[in-house]
N, C-alpha and C positions, 0 to 999 in steps of 0.2 A: 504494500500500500504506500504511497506516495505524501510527502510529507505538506499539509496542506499549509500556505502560510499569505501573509496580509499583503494582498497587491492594492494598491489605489487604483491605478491603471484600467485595473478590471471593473470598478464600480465605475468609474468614466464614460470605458468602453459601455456598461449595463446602459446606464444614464443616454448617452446619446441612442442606443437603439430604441431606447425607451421612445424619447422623441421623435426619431421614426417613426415609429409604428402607432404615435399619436397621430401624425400627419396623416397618414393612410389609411386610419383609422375614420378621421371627417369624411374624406374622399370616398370610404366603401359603403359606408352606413347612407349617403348621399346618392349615390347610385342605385346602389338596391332600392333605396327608397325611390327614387326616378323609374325603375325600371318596375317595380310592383305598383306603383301610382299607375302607371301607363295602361301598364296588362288590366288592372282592375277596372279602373275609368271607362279602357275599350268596352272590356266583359261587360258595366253597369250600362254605357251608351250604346251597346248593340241591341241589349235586352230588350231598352225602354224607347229607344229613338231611332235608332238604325241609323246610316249615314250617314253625313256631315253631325248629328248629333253624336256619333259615335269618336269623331275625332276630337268635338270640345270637351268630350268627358275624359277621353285621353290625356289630352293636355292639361285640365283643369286638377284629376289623379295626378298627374308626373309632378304640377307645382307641391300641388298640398303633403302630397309623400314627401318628398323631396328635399322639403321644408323640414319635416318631422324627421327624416332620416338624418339630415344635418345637425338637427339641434340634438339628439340621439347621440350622432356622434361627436359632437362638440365635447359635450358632459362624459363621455367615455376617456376621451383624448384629455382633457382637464383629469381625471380621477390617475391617467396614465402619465401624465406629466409631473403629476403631484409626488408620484411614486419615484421617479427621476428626482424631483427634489428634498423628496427624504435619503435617498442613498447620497447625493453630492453635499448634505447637510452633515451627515455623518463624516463623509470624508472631511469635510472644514472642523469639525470637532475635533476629529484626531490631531489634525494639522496644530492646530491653536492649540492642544493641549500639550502635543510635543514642545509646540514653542515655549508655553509657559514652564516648564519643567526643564527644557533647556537653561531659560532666562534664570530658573531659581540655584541651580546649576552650578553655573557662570560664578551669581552672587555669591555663595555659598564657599565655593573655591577663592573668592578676589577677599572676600570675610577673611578668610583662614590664612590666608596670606597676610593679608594686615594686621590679623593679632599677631603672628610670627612675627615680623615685621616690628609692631610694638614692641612685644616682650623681650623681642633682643635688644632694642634700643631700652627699654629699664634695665635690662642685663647690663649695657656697657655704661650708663651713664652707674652706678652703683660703681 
């Protein structure tokens, strides 16, 4: 078994297909809905009107779908983007936390140094 360990990289990579597939997301849900508006509209204006009534129903199905499969997909692609920015959220945590613990670090060592630093100079002035 293969030793799993913390790539950033990879939540990046996640992140942007995320974003993809929110894009394509709007676009299919939009279609579909264009293309079952059509079919239906035809199916309801041939039943009840037959020609030329059969092609405003079409049309008038393709918008109203169309409409609703967008907004459908809007809210899909929003819930999938959101998810993108919970993993790029995490990766800024880690980031910021290394820094801070870097930073405490740094101080921590430049401290120790300076008490050295002090107590030899009480050392020599004695």
């Amino acid at each position: 078994m293969a030793k799993i360990q913390y790539d950033s990289k990879i939540i990046y990579e996640f992140a942007e297909r995320l974003y993809d597939k929110a894009g394509s997301v709007v676009a299919t849900y939009t279609i579909i809905g264009i293309i079952l508006g059509g079919g239906g509209g035809a199916l309801v204006g041939t039943t009840f009107r037959g020609g030329e009534g059969t092609i405003v129903a079409a049309i008038i199905g393709m918008v109203i779908l169309g409409i609703i499969g967008y907004s459908i997909g809007s809210e899909k692609a929003f819930w999938i983007k959101s998810q993108a920015q919970q993993a790029l959220c995490q990766v800024q945590i880690e980031q910021n936390i290394y820094l801070i613990l870097h930073s405490i670090s740094k101080i921590s060592k430049q401290s120790e140094k300076s008490e050295q630093y002090n107590e030899k100079k009480m050392e020599d002035n004695l």
